[in-house]
N, C-alpha and C positions, 0 to 999 in steps of 0.2 A: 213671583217665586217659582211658580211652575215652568218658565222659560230660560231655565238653566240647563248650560249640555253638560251630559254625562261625562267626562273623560279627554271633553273636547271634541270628541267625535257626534256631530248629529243625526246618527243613525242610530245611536244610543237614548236609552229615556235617561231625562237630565237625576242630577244626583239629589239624592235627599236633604233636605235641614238636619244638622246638627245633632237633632232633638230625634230624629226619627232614626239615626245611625248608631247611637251608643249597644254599643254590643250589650253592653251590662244589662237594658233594658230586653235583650230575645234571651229565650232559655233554650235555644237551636243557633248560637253563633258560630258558625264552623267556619275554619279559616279559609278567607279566600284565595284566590292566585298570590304568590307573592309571600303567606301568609305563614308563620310557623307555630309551635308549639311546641315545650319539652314536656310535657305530660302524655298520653294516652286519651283521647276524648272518651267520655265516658256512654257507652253504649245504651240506646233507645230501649225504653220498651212500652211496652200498649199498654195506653191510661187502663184503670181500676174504671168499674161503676161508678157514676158520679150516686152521690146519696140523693139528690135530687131527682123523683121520681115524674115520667111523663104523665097527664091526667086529661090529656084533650082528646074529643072522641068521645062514641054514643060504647059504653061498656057489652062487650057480647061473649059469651060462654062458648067454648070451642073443645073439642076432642082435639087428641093428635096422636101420632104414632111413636108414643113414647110411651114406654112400661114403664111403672114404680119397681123400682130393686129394694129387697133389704137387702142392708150391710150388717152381718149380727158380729162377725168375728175380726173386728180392727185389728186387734193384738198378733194376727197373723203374719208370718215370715214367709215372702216368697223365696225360691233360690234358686237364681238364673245359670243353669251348667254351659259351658261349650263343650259342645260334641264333635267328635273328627271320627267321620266314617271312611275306613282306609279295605281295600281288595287286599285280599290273602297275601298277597306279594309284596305288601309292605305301600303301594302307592297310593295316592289318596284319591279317596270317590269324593265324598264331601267334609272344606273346614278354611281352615285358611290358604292363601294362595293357589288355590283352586279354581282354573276362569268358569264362566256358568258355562262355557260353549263345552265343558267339558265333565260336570257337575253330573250324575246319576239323576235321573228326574227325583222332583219331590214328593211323589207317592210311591217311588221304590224307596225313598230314605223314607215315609212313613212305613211299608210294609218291613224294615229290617228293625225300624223302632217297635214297632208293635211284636215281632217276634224274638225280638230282645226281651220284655216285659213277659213274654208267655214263657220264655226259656228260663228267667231267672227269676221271676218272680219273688221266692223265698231270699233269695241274696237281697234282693229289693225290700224285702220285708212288707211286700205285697202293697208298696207305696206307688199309687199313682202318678202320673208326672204328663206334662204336655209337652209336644215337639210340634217348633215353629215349619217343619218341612226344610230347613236348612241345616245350620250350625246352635239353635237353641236348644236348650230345656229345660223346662221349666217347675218347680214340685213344691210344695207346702210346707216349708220346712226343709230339713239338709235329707241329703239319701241316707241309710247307714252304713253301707257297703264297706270293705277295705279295701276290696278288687275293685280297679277303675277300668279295665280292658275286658272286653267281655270277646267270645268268638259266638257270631251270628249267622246261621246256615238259613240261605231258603231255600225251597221247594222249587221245582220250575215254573210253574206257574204264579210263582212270588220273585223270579226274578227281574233282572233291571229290566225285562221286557222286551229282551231280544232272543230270546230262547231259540236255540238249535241256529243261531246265524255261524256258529262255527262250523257247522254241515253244508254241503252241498245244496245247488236247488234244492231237491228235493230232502235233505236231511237224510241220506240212508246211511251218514258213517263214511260218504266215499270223498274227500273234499274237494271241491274246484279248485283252482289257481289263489295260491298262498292259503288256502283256506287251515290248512295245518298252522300257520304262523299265528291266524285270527284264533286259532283253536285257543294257545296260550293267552292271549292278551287280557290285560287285566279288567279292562271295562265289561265282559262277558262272563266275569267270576260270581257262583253265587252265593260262596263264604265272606262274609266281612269281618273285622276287627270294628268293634265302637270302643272311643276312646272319651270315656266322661272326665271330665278337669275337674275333680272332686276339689283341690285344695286353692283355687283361686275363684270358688263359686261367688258368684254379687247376691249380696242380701236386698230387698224393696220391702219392704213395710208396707202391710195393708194401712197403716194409719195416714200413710202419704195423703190415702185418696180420701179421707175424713179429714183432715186438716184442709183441702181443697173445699170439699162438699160447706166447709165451716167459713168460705170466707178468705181462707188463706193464698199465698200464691203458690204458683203453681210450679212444681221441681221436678227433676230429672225422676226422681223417686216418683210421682205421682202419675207423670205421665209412661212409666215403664211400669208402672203397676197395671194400670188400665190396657194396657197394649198386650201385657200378659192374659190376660181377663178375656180381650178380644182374640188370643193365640187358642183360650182355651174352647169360645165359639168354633174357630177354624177347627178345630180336632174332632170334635164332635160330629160336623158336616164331614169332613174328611171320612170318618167311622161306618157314613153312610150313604158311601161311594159318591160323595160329590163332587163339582169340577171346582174349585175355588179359583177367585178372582178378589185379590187384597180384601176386603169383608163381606163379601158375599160368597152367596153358593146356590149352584146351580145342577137340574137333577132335568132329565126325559120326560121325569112324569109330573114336572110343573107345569107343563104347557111348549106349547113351539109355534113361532111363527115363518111362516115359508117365505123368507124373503126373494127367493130367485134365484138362479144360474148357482145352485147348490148351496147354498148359504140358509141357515136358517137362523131364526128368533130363540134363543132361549132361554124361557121366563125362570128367575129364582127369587130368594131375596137377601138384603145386605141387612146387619146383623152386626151391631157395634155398643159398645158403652158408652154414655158421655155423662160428665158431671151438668148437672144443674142445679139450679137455683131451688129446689123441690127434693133434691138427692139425689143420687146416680138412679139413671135411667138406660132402659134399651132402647134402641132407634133402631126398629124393625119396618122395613120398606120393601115394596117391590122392585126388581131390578130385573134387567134383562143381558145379556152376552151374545155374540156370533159366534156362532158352531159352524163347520161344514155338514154338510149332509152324510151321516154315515152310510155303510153299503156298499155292496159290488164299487169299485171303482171304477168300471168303465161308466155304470150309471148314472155318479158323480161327474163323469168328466163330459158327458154329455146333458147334465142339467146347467155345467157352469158354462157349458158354450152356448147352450139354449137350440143345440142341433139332436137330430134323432138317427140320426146315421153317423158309424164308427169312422165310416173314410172321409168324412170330413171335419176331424177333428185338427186343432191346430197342435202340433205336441210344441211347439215352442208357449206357449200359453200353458198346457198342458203342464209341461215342466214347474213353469210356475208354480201352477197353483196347486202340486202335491206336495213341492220342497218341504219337507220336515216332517212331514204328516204320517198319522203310526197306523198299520196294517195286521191284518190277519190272515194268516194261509187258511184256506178250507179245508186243504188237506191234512195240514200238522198240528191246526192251531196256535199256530207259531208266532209270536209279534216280534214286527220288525218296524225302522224308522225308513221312510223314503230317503234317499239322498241325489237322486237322477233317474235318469231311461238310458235303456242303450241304446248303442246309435242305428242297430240295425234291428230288424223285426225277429219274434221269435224264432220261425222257422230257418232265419239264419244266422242269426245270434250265436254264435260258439263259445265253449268253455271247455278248459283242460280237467277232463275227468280221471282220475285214480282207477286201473281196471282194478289191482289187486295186490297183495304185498306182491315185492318185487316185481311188481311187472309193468312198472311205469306208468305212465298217463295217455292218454287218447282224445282225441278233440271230439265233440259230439254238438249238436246242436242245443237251445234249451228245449225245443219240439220236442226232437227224437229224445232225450232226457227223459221225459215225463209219459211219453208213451212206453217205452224198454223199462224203465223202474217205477212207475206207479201206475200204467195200464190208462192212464188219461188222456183223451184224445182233445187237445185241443180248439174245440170247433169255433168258438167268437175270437181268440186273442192270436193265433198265428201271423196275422198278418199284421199285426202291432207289435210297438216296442215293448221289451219286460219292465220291469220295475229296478232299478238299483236301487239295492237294499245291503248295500256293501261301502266303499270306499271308492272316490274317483280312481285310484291306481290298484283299487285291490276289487273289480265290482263283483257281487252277489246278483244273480236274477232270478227274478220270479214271472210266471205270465200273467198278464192282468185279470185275465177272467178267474184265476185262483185270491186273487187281493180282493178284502173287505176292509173300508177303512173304518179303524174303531170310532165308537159313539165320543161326543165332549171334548171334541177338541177344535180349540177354540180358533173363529176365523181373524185375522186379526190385518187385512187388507182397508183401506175405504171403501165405505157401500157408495154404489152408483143414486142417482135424484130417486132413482125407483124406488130403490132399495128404504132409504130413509123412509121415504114416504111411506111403505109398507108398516117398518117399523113403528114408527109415530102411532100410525091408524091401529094396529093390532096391541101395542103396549096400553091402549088408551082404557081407562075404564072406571066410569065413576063414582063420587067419593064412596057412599055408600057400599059400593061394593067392593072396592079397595078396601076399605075397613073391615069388613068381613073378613074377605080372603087373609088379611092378615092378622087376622085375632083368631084364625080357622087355623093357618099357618103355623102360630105360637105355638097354640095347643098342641098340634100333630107333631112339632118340632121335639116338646118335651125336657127344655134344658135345664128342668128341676130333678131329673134323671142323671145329671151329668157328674158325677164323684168330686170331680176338683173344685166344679162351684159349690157344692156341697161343703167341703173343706173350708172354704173361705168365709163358707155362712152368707152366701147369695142366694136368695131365692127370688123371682119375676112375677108380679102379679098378670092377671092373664087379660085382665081388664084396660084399657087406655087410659091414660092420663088426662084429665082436665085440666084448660088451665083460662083463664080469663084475658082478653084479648079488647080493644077499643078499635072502631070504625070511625076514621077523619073522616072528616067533610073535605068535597072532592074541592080542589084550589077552583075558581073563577076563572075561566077564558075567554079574552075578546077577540070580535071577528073586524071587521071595516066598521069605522063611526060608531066608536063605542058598542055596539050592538054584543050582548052575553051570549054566548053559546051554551046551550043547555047539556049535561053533563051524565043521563042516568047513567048508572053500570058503569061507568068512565069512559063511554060512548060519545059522541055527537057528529053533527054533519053540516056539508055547505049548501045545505039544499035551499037555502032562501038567503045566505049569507056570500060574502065576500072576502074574498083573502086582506087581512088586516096592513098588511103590506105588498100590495101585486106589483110584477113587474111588466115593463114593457120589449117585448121581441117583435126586432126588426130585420135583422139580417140572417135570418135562418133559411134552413133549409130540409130538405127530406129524404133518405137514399133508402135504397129497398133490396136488403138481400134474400132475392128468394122470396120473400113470405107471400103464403098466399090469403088476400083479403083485399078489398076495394080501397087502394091505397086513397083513392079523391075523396071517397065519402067520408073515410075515418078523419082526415086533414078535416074536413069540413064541421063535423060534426065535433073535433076535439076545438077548432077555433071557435066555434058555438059554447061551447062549457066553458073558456077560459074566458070570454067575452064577459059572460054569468059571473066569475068571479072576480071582473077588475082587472083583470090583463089584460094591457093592447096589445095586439096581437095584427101584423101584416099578412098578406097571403106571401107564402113561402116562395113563389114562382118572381113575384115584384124584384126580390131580390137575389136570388140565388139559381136564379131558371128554372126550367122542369124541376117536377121529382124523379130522383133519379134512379134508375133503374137497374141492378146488375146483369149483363148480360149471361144468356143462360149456358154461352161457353165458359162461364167461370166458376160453374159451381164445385169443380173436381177438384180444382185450384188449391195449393195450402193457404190458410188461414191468412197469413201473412200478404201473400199475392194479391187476394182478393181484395183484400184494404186495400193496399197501394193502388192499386187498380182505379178502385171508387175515388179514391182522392184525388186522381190524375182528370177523374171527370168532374170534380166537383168545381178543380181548380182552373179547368180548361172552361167551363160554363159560367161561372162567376166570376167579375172582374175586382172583386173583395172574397176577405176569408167572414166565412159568414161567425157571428157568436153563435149561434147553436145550431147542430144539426138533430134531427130527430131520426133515431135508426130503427128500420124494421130488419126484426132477425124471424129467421123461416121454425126457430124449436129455442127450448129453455137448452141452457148450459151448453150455448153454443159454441163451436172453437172458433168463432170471429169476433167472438166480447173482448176478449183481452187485450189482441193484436188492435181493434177498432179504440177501445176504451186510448189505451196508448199511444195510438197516433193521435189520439184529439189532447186529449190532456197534457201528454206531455213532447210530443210533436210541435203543435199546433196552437195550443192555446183554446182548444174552442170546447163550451159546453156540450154534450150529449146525452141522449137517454136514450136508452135501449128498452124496444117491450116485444111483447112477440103477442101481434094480435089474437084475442080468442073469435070464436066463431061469431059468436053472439054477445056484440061489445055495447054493456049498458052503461049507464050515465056513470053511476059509482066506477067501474072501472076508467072513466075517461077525468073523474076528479080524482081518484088516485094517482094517475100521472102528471096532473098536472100539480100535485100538491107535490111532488119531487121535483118537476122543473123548476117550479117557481121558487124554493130554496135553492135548488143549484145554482140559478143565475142570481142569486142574493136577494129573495126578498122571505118574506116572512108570511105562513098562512095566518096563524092564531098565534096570541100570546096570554102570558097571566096578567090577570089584572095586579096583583100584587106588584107583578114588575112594572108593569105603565106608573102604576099609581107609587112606586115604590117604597112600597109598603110591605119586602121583605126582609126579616128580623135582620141587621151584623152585615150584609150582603148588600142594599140599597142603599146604605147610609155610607159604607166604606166601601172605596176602591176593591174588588175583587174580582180575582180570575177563576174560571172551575175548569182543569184537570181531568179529563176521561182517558184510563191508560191501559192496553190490554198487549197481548202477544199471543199471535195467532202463528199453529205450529204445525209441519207437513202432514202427510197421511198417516195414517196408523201404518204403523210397521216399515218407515223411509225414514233413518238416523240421523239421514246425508241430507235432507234436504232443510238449506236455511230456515229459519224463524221468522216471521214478520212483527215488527213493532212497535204501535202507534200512539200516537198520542192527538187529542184532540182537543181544543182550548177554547174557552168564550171569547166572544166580542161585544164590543160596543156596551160597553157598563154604563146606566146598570141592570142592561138588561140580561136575561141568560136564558136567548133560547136561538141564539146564533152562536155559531163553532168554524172553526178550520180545521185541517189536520195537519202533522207530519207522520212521516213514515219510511222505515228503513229497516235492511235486515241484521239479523245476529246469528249468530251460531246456531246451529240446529240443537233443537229442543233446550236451550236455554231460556229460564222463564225470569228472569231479572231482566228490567232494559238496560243495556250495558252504554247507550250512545248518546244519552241524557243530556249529559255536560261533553262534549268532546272536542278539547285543547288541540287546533292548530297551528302554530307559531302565535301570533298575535290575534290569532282569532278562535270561534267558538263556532263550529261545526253539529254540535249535538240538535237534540231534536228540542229543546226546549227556549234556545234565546229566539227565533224565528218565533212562536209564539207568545212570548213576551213582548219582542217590539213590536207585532201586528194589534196586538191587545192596546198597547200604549198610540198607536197609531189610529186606533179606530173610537176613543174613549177620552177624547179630546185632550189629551198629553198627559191623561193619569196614568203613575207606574199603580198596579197592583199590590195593597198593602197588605191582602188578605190571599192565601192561595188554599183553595179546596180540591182537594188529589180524591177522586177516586178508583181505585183500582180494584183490577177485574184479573180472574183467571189465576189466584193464588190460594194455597192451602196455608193453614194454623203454622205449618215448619216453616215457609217462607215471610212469616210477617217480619221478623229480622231484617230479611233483606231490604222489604219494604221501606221500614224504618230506617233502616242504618247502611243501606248502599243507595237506593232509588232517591231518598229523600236529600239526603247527603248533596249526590248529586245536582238534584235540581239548586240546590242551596247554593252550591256553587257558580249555575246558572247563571244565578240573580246575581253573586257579588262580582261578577266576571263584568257583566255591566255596568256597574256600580257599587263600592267596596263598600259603603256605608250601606246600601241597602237592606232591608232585615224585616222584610216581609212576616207575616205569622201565615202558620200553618194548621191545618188540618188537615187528617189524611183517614180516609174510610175505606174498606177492604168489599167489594160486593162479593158474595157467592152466590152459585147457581146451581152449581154441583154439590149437592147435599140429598139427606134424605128424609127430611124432615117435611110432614106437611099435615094440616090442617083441616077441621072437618066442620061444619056445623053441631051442634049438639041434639039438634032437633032437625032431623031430617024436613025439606023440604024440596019437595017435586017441581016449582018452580027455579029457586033455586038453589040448584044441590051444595056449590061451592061458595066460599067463606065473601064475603062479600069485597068490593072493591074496596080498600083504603084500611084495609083487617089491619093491623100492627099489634105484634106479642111480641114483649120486654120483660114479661115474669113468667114462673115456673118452669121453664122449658131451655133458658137463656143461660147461658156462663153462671158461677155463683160469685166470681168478681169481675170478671173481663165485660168489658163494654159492649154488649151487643146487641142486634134486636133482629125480626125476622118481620117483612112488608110484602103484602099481599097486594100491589097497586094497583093490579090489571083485573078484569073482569075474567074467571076460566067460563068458556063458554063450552067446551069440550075436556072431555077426561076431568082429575083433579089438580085443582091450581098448585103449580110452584112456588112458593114464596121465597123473594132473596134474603139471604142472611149476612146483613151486612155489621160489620166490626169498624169498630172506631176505634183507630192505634191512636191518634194521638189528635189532641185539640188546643192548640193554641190561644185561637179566634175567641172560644168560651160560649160557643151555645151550648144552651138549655137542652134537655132530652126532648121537649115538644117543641123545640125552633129547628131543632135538628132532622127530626121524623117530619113535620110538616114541609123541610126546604129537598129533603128527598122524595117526599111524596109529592111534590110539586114537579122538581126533574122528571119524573115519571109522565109529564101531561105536556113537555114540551116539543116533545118528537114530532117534528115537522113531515116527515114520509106517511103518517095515519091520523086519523081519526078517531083512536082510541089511547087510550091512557098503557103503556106497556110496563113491561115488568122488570127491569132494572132503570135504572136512572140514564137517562138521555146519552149523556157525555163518554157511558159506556159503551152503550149502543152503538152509537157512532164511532167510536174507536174499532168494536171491530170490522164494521163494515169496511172504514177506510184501510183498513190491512187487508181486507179479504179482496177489497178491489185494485188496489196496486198491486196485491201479487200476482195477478190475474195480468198485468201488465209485459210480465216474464215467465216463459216454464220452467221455476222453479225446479220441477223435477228432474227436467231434462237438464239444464245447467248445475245442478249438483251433480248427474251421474257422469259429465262428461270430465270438472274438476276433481272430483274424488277421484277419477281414473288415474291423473296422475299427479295423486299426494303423493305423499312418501309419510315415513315417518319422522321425518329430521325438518320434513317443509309439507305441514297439512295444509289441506284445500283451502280458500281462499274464500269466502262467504261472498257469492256476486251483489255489488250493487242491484238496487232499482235504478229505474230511468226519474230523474226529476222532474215534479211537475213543473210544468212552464207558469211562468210569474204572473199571466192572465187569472190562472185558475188556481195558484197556488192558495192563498187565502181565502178560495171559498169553499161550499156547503157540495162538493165535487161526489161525494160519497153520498147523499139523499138519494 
């Protein structure tokens, strides 16, 4: 039965029975190629809590960083105003069709809000109201008012924060070049017009969010209530000058970490409502942001270059990293936004000064400026460029040594390996005293203080929430010849065991860039350890000659050269292309991985692994590398006894494939540069701790995978049929009747798409191969990015964090949606993360305890360690293999060369990656 072809094509898995094809039989039939419909298909959404509750697990008592809320006043009416903040002259600062590039910052529309309120208060009827820092607002009830236009004066010091930029350098009244024209312009006005839309205000009902709390699902109304609720946190941190960042807020005097070359740490925390299973609670967490270093700005620009002398600063770097950045004169007080440097240095920098009425203009330096009208003698910045603080065609200058750039403002580059690392180590801090800090936090915060939650009849207990939690028993792992691998903490090792499946390497070989370490000893001492584990292992010279060496006239060489180079000697010394070579790199995050990784994988075909010897190389570091090659070249260290013995629930008994899918997205602050996005698939059922990947780009900063399914005339190009017929290829000609999706890297607003585009698509996948076929599905959402986490209840010095295999599914969880939060990994430093993963939808029909024990199992199969990690495997994996293809192309550089020339009628053009070569294509390429 099994040896029928699909379609007639034998590259295809053969078609299904009959029995297994009736549409009527999947509750996900979407039509395939070919296929029509006169209705609308009816839209996905995330299964309800099953009422089947999970109960496997030794029961443990846990704290968290969730407050008890009362809700006393349901019956309340929120009412959402639009506001349009328009300049004296009738133009608009902020509301609709307004671009942000042109938008009044959001703390100068809170400072015209707030002195709106102090102005009119009585008109107000001394009613409160919250302002989202844009176009909301929001109040308790209707306003009373019958005037909707109010006129709103600031101060100088309250305005947009460019005060006296319609002055000259120095501000004495005399203008520079066009500075009369800046005088009028409306973005320097500090009268507003607000315009409240009294008669189309939207009503929310506090009872939204108690009909949720009850069970109910969840509506436009409940979650625009809650979002108000978190507008009205924002205002209150706002109130007391802090920097916000979507639900946090961040202050000087929480803490700072000095990450380097002007960048600093700074500690605040995020501060949100969520419904649970318990009642609405607070999820108050610590968080952290990048700030620049405020200060003298010359001192800034030589912390970020990491030089101590002015004359060798780079200003093309320089310019960079001030672009946008807001300042303060010493001498005016005056705040202004960077926008450039001039081209020439102070003392010759010229601008057209006003002598006096009538008497025309006169050229003057900005030097001689500030000596003739403010008596300042510029002794550090003369010979540097000024500041543009003006318009490319219309510039303002300032000298540098007069510039301070203000506090909190945020860095928003990517930090260099250091940088992170910094990071990491100074956020880090354990649980106990995380708990503290943030029930110290609560209190000093005080948002039983706050009027509007007052109004609503919310008030925060100050104390943590309890909630009751179960510790799995960690799955079973086998090493060579049955032998158990012991498991404490979700720990173990091969110190007396063997790889469960080792491979043999014969035609390898070893090239040396640069690094300095005893290249023979380490060869020697690492075929010693692989020996230990069951890998045959040849001497590298037998077949591929010396190890080889790069010469040391190549080190200046681009990245690219250098490769080529090495491979011209690998190919000249060897009379075969070897299956692996083993690369030494001379530093971590080198620029020879990508261009190296590329020419073997998708070149060449051949296995490699890059390490960059340490000083002092012990045993463990020499079975961590070898626990990556021996997967890379397909073999297997450890697996679950459940899967040998297959004796996992739905999964062992039925054909199934598992799905690991993420999208990995440029640097913070590059729009332009594509998206990478993977997918990563099992083999060889029924076991599931072997994977492939595909991977391709998409649009920048799109977090859907758009190339799932993608129809090329007669064929299917996306990323999903290649792991379909490798799956049916390696799994003795079973198609897949079960598919398990889990995806990574999406918020609560994107589960839609999840559902009803990502899934969609794969669906179509499958019947593009096969029209009958009609797979069942499940689909699990992991997160990582949360702020939720977890404590002991009874402090313990051994160990502080919640133990390995912790799982919470009550109190704390959705009060209908499907979700849980799994602690898999051991935290051996700081406080553990747990992922919070959501189950949109289930087919298949596990149980809550088949379901939590087949994820906490993926958690134990990750072939690259020794320890049990913190999301499930397939995730993992996914993003590695995006983060190492794209690594294959500079990304950055090939965006900014095609964005050069977009247009708008014909945008850039998203570059291909290079394919891998069909050697390597189906294997574990990413370990």
């Amino acid at each position: 039965m099994e040896s029928q072809s699909g379609k007639g094509d034998p590259s295809k898995p053969p078609a299904s029975d009959g029995s297994k094809g009736d549409p009527s039989k999947s509750p996900v039939s979407d039509g395939g190629k070919g296929g029509s419909s006169m209705t609308a298909k009816p839209q996905r959404l995330p299964i309800k809590r099953p009422t089947q509750h999970a109960t496997k697990g030794r029961p443990v008592m846990l704290l968290t960083n969730h407050f008890k809320v009362s809700l006393t006043r349901t019956d309340q009416i929120l009412y959402h105003y639009d506001v349009t903040l328009k300049y004296d002259d009738g133009k608009l600062a902020i509301g609709e069709g307004v671009a942000i590039s042109k938008k009044i910052g959001e703390g100068v529309g809170r400072k015209v809000m707030k002195q709106l309120y102090e102005t009119y208060a009585s008109h107000l009827a001394h009613k409160v109201f919250a302002y989202d820092g844009e176009k909301g607002l929001f109040t308790v009830g209707p306003l009373p008012f019958k005037n909707n236009v109010f006129d709103v004066v600031l101060c100088d010091d309250a305005s947009s924060g460019k005060t006296g930029t319609s002055r000259s350098p120095g501000g004495d009244g005399s203008p520079g070049p066009s500075d009369k024209k800046r005088m009028k312009r409306p973005e320097y006005a500090k009268r507003f017009k607000v315009e409240i839309a009294s008669t189309s205000a939207a009503r929310i009902p506090m009872s939204a969010i108690a009909q949720v709390l009850r069970g109910g699902q969840e509506s436009e109304n409940s979650q625009e209530a809650i979002r108000v609720l978190d507008i009205i946190l924002r205002q209150h941190s706002a109130r007391q000058g802090c920097l916000l960042v979507r639900e946090s807020f961040f202050r000087s005097e929480f803490g700072s970490i000095d990450l380097g070359s002007g960048v600093i740490g700074c500690r605040g925390f995020h501060s949100s409502f969520r419904p649970t299973q318990n009642g609405l609670s607070l999820n108050f967490d610590l968080s952290t942001t990048m700030v620049v270093r405020h200060g003298p700005v010359i001192d800034f620009l030589l912390f970020n270059q990491n030089i101590k002398d002015c004359k060798r600063i780079d200003w093309g770097k320089a310019k960079r990293a001030l672009n946008n950045l807001w300042i303060k004169t010493t001498h005016r007080k005056a705040e202004f936004k960077i926008v450039g440097l001039s081209e020439k240095r102070c003392y010759e920098q010229k601008f057209s000064r006003k002598q006096g009425e009538g008497n025309g203009t006169v050229e003057a330096t900005v030097y001689d400026y500030y000596m003739d009208r403010w008596s300042i003698k510029l002794d550090n910045s003369a010979d540097l460029p000024c500041l543009n603080v003006g318009e490319p065609d219309r510039p303002t200058y300032l000298p540098l040594e007069l510039c301070h750039l203000l506090p909190l403002q945020r860095y928003k580059k990517s930090l260099s390996t250091l940088q992170r690392s910094k990071l990491v180590e100074g956020s880090r801090q354990k649980p106990r005293d995380r708990m503290s800090t943030l029930s110290r936090a609560l209190r000093d915060n005080n948002y039983d203080t706050e009027p509007m939650l007052r109004e609503c009849g919310i008030s925060i207990a100050r104390d943590p929430m309890k909630v009751e939690g179960r510790v799995l028993q960690a799955p079973q792992l086998s090493a060579a010849h049955g032998r158990e691998l012991y498991t404490p903490n979700g720990r173990w090792n091969f110190n007396n065991d063997r790889f469960i499946r080792p491979i043999k390497v014969t035609a390898w070989g070893v090239v040396n860039f640069s690094a300095r370490c005893n290249v023979s000893d380490l060869i020697r001492r690492l075929m010693e350890s692989a020996r230990k584990k069951g890998i045959f292992v040849l001497q590298p010279i037998d077949n591929c000659g010396a190890i080889i060496e790069e010469g040391g006239d190549m080190k200046r060489e681009r990245p690219e050269k250098r490769v080529e180079t090495m491979f011209k000697q690998i190919l000249d010394i060897s009379n075969q292309n070897p299956t692996f070579l083993l690369c030494l790199l001379p530093e971590k995050n080198c620029d020879i991985y990508g261009p190296w990784k590329r020419e073997c994988l998708a070149v060449h075909g051949i296995f490699t692994q890059c390490l960059v010897p340490p000083a002092n190389i012990k045993d463990q570091y020499l079975t961590n590398v070898l626990l990556k090659i021996n997967a890379k070249l397909g073999g297997l260290n450890s697996q679950l006894k459940s899967e040998i013995n297959k004796g996992i629930p739905l999964v062992s008994t039925i054909s199934t494939i598992i799905f690991g899918m993420d999208v990995s997205h440029g640097s913070p602050g590059r729009s332009d540069v594509p998206s990478v996005a993977a997918v990563v698939s099992s083999l060889e059922w029924p076991n599931i701790s072997k994977y492939r990947a595909s991977v391709c780009t998409q649009a920048p900063r799109l977090e859907t995978i758009d190339k799932l399914f993608k129809q090329v005339g007669d064929d299917d190009q996306g990323l999903i049929k290649p792991s379909l017929l490798e799956f049916y290829k390696s799994s003795r000609g079973k198609k897949p009747e079960q598919i398990i999706i889990f995806r990574d890297g999406v918020g609560e607003s994107q589960f839609d798409d999840v559902l009803n585009t990502e899934l969609a698509e794969i669906i179509k996948a499958c019947k593009f191969l096969d029209d009958k076929w009609l797979p069942k599905f499940t689909v699990i959402v992991a997160q990582k990015n949360h702020h939720t986490r977890f404590f002991p209840h009874n402090d313990n010095e051994r160990n502080p964090n919640v133990q390995p295999g912790t799982v919470v599914d009550d109190g704390i969880c959705h009060p209908s949606k499907y979700d849980f939060y799994m602690c898999a990994h051991y935290g051996m430093i700081g406080t553990t993360r747990p992922t919070h993963y959501h189950v949109l939808h289930d087919e298949i029909g596990f149980s809550p305890d088949e379901l939590q024990e087949l994820v906490h199992s993926l958690s134990y199969v990750y072939q690259r360690s020794t320890t049990a990690i913190s999301v499930v495997a397939p995730i993992y994996y996914a993003h590695l293999a995006a983060a190492q293809v794209a690594k294959f192309t500079r990304l950055d550089d090939m965006s900014e060369t095609s964005s050069s020339h977009a247009t708008q009628a014909a945008p850039a053009l998203v570059p291909e990656l290079p394919r891998l070569h069909d050697k390597v294509a189906s294997s574990m390429f990413f370990c």
